[in-house]
C-alpha positions as CSV (number, residue, x, y, z in Angstrom):
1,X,25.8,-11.9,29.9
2,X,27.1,-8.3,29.3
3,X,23.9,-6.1,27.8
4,X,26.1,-3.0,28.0
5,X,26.4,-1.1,24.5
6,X,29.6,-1.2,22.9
7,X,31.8,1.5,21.9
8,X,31.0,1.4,18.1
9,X,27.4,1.0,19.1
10,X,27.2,4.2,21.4
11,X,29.1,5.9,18.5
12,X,26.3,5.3,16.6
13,X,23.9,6.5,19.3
14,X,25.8,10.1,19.0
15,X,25.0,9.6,14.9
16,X,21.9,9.4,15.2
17,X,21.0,12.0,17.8
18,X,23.2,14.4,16.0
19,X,20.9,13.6,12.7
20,X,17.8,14.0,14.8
21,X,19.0,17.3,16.8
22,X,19.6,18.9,13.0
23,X,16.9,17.3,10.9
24,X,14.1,17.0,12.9
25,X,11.4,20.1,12.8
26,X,10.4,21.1,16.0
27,X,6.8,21.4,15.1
28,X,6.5,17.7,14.8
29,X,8.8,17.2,18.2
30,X,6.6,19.2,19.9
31,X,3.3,17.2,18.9
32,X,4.6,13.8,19.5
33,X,6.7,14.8,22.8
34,X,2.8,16.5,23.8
35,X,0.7,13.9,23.0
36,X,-0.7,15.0,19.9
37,X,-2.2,14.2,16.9
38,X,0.4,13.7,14.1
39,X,-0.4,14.7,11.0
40,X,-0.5,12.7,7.7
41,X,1.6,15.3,6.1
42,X,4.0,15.0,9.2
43,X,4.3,10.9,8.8
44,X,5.0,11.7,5.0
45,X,7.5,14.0,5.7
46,X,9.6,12.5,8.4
47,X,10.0,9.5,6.0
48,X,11.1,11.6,3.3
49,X,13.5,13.3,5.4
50,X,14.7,9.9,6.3
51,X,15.2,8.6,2.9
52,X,16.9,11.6,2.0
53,X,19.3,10.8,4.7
54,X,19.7,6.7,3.2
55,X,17.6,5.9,6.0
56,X,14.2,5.1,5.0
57,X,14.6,1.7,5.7
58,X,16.1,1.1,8.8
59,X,15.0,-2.9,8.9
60,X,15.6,-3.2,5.3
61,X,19.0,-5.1,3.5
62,X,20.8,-2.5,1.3
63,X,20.1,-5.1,-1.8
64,X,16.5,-3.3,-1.0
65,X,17.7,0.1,-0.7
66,X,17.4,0.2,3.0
67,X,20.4,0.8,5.7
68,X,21.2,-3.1,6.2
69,X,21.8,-2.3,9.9
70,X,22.4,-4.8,12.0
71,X,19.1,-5.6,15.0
72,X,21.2,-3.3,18.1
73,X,21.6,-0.3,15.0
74,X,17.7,-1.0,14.5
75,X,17.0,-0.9,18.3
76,X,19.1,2.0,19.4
77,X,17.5,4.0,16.0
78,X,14.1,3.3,17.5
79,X,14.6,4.3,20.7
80,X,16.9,7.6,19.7
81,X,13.6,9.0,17.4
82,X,11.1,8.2,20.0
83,X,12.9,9.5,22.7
84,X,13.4,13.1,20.2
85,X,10.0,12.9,19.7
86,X,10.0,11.9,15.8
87,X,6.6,10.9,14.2
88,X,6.1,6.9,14.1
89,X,6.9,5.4,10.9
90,X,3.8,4.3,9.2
91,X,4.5,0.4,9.6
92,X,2.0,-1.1,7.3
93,X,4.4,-0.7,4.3
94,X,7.8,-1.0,6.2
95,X,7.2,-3.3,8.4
96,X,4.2,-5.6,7.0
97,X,4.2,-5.8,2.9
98,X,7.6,-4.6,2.5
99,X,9.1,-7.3,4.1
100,X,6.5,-9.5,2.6
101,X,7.5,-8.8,-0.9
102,X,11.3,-9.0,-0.4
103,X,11.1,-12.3,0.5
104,X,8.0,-13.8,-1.5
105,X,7.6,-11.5,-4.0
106,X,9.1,-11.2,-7.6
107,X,11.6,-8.9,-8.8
108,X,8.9,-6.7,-11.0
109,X,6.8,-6.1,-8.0
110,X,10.1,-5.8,-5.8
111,X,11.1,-2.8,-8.6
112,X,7.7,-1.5,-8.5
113,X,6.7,-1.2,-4.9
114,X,9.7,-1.3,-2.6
115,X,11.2,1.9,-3.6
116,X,7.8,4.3,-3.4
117,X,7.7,2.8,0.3
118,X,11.4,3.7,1.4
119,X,10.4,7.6,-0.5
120,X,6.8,7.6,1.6
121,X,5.6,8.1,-2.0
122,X,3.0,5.0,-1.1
123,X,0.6,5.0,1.8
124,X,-0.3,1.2,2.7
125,X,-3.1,-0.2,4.8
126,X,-3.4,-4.1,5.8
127,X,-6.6,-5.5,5.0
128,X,-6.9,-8.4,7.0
129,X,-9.8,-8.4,9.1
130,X,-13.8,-8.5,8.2
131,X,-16.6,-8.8,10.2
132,X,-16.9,-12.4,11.7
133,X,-13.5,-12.6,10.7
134,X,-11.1,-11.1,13.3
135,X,-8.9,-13.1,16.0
136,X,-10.6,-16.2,13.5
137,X,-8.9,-14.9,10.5
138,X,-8.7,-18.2,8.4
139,X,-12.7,-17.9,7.9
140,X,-12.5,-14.5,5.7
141,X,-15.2,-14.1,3.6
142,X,-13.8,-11.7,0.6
143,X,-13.1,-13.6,-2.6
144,X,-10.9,-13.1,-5.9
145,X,-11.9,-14.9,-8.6
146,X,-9.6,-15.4,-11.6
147,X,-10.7,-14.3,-14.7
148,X,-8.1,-14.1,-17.6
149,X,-5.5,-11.6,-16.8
150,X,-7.0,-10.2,-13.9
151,X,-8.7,-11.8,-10.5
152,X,-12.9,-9.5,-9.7
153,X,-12.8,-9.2,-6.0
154,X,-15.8,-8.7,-3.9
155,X,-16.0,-8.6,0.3
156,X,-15.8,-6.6,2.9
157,X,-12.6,-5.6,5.2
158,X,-13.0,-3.5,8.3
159,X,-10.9,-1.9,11.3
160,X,-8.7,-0.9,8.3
161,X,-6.4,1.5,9.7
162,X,-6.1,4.8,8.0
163,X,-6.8,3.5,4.8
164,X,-8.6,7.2,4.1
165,X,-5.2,7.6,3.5
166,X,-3.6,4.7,1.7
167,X,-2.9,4.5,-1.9
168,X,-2.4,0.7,-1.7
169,X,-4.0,-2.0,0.1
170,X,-2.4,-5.4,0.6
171,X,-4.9,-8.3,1.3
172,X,-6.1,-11.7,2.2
173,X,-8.5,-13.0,-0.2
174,X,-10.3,-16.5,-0.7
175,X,-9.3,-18.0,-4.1
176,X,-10.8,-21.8,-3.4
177,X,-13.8,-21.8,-1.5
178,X,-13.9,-25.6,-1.5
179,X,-10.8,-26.1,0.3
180,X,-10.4,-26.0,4.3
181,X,-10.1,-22.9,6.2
182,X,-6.2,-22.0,6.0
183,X,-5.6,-23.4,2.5
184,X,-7.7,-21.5,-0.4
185,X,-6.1,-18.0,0.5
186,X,-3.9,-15.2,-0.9
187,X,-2.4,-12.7,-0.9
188,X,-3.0,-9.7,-3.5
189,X,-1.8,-6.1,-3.9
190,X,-4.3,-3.7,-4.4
191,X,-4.5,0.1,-6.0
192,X,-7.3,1.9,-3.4
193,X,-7.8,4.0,-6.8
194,X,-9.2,1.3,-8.3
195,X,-13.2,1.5,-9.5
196,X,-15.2,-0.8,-6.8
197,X,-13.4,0.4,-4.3
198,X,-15.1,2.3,-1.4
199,X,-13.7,3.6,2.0
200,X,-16.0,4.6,4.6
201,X,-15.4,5.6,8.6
202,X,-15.4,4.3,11.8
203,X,-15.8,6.8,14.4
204,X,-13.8,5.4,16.9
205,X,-14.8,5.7,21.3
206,X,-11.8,8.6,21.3
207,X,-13.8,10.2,18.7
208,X,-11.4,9.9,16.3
209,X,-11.7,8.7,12.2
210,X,-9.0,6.2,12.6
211,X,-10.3,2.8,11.2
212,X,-12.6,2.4,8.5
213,X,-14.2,0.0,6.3
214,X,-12.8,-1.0,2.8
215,X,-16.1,-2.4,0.3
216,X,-14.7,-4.2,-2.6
217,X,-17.5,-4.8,-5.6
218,X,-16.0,-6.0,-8.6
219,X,-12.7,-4.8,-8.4
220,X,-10.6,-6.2,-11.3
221,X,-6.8,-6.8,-10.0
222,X,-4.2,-7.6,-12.8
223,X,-2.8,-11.2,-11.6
224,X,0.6,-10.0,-11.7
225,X,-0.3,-8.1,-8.2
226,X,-0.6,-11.7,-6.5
227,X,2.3,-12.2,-4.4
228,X,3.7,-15.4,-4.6
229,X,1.5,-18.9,-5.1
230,X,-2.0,-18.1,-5.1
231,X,-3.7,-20.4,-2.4
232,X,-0.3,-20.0,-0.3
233,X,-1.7,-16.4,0.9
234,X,-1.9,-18.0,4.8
235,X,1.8,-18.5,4.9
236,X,2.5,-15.4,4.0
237,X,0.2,-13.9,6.2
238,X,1.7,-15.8,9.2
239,X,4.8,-14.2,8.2
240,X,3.4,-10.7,8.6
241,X,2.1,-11.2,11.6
242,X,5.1,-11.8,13.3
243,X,6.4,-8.7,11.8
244,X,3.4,-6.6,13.1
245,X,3.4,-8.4,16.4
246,X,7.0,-7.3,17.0
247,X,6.3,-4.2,16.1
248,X,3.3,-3.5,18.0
249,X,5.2,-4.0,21.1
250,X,6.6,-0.4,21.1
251,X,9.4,-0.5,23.5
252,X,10.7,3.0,22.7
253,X,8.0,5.0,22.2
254,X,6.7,3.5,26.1
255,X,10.0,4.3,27.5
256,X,9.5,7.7,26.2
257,X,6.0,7.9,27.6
258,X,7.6,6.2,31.0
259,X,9.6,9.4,31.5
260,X,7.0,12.1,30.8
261,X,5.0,10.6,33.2
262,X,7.8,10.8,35.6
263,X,8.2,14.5,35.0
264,X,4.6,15.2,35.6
265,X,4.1,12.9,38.8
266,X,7.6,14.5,40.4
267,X,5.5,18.3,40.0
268,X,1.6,16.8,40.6
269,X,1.0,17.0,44.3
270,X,-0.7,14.5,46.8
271,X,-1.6,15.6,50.2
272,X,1.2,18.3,49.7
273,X,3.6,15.7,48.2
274,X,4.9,15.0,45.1
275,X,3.0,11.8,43.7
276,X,5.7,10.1,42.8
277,X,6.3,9.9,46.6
278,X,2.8,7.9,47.2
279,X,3.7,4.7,48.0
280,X,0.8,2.8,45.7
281,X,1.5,5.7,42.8
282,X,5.2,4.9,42.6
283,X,5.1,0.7,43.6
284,X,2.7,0.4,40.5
285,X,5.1,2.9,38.4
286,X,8.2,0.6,39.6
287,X,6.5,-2.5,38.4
288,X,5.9,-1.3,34.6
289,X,8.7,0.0,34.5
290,X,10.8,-3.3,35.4
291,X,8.6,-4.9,32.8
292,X,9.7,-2.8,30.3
293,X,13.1,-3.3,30.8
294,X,12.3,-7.3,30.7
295,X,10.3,-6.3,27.3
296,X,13.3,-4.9,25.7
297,X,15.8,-7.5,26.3
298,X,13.4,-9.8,24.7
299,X,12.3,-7.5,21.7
300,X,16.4,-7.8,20.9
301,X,16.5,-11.6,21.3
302,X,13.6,-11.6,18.8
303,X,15.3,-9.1,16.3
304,X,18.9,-11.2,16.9
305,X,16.7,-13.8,15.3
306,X,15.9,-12.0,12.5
307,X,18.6,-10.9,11.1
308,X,19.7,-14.8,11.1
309,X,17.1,-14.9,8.6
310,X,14.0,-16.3,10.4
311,X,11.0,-15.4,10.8
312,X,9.5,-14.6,13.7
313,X,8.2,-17.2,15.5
314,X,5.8,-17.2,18.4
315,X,7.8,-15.3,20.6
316,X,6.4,-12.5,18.9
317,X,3.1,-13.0,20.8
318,X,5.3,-12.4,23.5
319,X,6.1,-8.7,22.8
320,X,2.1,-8.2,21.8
321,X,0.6,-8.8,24.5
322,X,3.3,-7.5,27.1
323,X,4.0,-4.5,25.0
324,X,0.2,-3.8,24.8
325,X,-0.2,-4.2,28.5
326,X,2.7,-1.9,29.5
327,X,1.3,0.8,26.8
328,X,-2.4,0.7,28.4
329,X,-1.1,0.7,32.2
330,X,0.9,3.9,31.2
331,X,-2.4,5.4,30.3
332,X,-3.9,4.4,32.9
333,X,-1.2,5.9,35.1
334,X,-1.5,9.4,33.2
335,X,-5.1,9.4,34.2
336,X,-4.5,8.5,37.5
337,X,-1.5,11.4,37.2
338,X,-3.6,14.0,36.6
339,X,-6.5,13.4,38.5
340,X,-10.0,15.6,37.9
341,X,-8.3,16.8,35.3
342,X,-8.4,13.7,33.1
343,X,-12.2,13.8,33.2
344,X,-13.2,16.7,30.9
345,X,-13.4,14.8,27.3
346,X,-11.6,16.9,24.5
347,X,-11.1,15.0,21.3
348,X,-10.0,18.5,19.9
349,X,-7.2,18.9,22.8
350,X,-5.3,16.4,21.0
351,X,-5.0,19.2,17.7
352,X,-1.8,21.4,17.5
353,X,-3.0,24.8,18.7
354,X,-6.0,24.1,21.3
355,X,-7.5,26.8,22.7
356,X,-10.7,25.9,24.2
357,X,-11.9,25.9,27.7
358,X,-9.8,23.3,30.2
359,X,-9.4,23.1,34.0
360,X,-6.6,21.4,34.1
361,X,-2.6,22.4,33.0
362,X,-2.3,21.3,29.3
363,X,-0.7,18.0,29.6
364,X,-4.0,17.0,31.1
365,X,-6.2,17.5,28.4
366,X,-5.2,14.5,25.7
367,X,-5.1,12.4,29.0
368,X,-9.0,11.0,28.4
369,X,-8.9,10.6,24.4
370,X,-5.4,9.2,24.8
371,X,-6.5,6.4,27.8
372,X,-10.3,5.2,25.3
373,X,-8.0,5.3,22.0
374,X,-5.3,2.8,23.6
375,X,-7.7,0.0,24.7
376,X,-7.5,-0.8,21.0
377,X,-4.0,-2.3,21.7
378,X,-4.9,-5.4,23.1
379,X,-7.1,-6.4,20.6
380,X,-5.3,-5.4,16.9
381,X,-2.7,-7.5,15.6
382,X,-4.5,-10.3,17.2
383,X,-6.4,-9.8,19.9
384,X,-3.9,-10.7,23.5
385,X,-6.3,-13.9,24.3
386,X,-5.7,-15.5,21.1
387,X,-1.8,-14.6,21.6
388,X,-2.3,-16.5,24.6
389,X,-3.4,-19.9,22.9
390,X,-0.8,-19.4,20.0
391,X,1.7,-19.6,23.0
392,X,0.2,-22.6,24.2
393,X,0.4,-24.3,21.6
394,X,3.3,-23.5,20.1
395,X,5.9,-22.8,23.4
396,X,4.6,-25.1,26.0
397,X,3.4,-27.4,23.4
398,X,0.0,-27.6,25.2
């Protein structure tokens, strides 16, 4: 099997560093390559520089407005901007209900919402989980009853990422209470403007406002915002998942990290040696970095299939929980980097401009916020255990 990168493709590659070399402001390189906190205003902008460019949707067809480029283009784009250093783009509307309403949805709500995505005009957030009703997401609580022209909704969501920052919501509601577990769901778009709707924080262990929870009390939703059959909502939802799974794997953005933390373990020094000459340092560095490589060549079997038109299947739990794993292990490495340094606790050191008191050489002082906020991995998306069983099941037909 030749994995080698053909000349058109590596063509490409020049493209797109070229684009990002001229186009992308230093100020937000210089966060993301530092381990910073990005900005809002810095994800909104990096997509609006994109879709100026006609590359705001680089999974998208063209029919869509997006690049229709084919699942290497997609790959090497990824791995080009995380590499530069460019902000993450915010996947909840490209990568969840975009490709949600493309294929489910009807034309007026393809005309309405796909294009405000692609211009970063709309802010999304997923509202999937509640309390009691997380890795066991078919007993959600939150219900839409129809009335006329409109469905009231009332429930609770939570771990609702960013949605202090969201314009739209898209979520699971229960539409038949009588029937079992999986069937009686759908799927509905949301305005977060809407009155009855109330956001409040989650102070995360990083101590960071990241999540939050969304209330929903009497919230009228016009029944043309139902995507697709209502009481079909779990299909579709099964179809975003595999979406978010994929893309929770983040192959290029831990390649990226893989590198930095070579830099900084080639300069740290052990016993008057660099680390990266320890012999447990650099077996245990070897060894994620061997299963990142394995990662990658099955993230592009999994985007081959898509772009046959298929779903993702199960082998999207696949790139969850490996992904995850490999992301956490790199934190734990930086820690491990750095040493004594990691230990001083700076939520603020991850803010463009820190100044306050720290023992350590800069790089150090995100390295403790950084390692708490990433042992959320394992568990979003569907937590890695349940991954586990949906392999089972569905792979080894166990």
């Amino acid at each position: 099997m030749d994995l080698s990168f053909t000349p058109e493709q590596q063509r490409f590659r020049d493209e797109v560093r070229a684009f990002l070399d001229a186009s992308l402001p230093a100020e937000m390189r210089e966060k993301v390559l530092g381990g910073l906190h990005v900005s809002p205003e810095d994800t909104v902008g990096w997509q609006r520089i994109l879709h100026r460019k006609g590359w705001g949707g680089p999974g998208w067809p063209q029919a869509f407005g997006g690049t229709g480029w084919d699942p290497v283009r997609q790959f090497i784009f990824e791995e080009e901007c995380a590499a530069a250093g460019a902000p993450r783009l915010l996947p909840f509307g490209l990568k969840m209900v975009g490709p949600v309403i493309m294929r489910f949805g009807n034309e007026a709500q393809q005309r309405r919402h796909l294009p405000p995505i692609l211009s970063g005009d709309e802010w999304w957030c997923q509202g999937y989980s509640e309390p009691g009703s997380g890795s066991d997401l078919a007993s959600l609580q939150t219900r839409a009853e129809r009335q006329g022209e409109h469905y009231l909704v009332n429930g609770q969501k939570t771990w609702i990422t960013l949605a202090q920052h969201a314009t739209w919501i898209f979520c699971l509601v229960r539409t038949d209470r009588a029937a079992k577990a999986q069937a009686g769901i759908s799927f509905l778009l949301v305005d977060m403007r809407s009155p009855g709707v109330t956001v409040r924080p989650i102070v995360m262990l990083d101590g960071g406002h990241e999540v939050n929870e969304v209330w929903f009390e009497d919230v009228k939703v016009p029944a043309e915002n139902l995507v697709g059959e209502e009481n079909k909502g779990w299909t579709y939802a099964k179809f975003l998942l595999g979406h978010e799974r994929t893309n929770i794997a983040g192959i290029g953005a831990s390649k990226r990290e893989l590198a930095r933390l070579k830099r900084v373990a080639g300069d740290e020094r052990k016993h008057g040696r660099p680390l990266l000459e320890d012999p447990f340092f650099a077996a245990r560095l070897a060894q994620v970095e061997i299963e990142l490589m394995a990662l990658e060549i099955t993230n592009l079997r999994v985007l081959s299939a898509e772009a046959q038109r298929r779903a993702p299947g199960p082998e999207a739990s696949l790139l969850k929980i490996k992904g995850t794993e490999i992301q956490q292990a790199l934190t734990e490495l930086w820690v491990q980097a750095v040493g004594p340094y990691a230990l001083p606790f700076r939520r603020e050191a991850l803010e463009p401009g820190f100044a306050g008191p720290h023992a350590g050489p800069e790089h150090a002082a995100p390295a403790a916020a950084t390692y708490c906020n990433m042992r959320k991995t394992s568990i979003y998306g569907g937590s890695n255990e349940i991954q586990k069983n949906i392999i089972t099941q569905l792979i080894l037909g166990l």
